[in-house]
N, C-alpha and C positions, 0 to 999 in steps of 0.2 A: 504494500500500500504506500507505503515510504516512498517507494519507487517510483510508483506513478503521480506522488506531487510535487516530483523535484521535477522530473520531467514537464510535466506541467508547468509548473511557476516557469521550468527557462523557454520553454516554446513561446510562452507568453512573454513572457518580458522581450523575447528577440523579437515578436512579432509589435511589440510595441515602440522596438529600437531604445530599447535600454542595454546597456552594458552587461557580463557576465558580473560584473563585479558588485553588481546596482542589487541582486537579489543573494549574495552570498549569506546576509545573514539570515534570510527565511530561508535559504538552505539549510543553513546549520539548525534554526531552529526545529525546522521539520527532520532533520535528523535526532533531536533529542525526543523532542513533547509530539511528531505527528503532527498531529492537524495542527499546532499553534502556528508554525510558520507559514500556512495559508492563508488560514483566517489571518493574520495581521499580514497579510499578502493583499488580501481582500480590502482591507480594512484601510489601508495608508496608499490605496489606489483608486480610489472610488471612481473619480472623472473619467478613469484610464476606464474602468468597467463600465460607466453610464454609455461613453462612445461604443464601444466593444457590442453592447446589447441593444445600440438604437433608439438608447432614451434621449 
């Protein structure tokens, strides 16, 4: 599961054109706690998501 939200966070972040380096630490986070480093992936990107889903 780890797996697929690291993956996640960097597909996104590169398809937003952010650096590898812009989401290392909701990597690390998602490697400790899981979900924490998404949800405040989620969370400290909102605009980036409002555009993403056409709000």
């Amino acid at each position: 599961m780890v797996f697929l939200a690291i993956c996640w966070l960097y597909t996104d972040s590169k398809r937003l054109g952010k650096s590898k380096w812009s989401i290392t630490l909701f990597v690390l986070l998602a490697l400790v706690f899981v979900s924490i480093g998404p949800l405040l992936y989620l969370v400290f990107n909102p605009r980036d998501l409002k555009e993403a889903i056409g709000a």
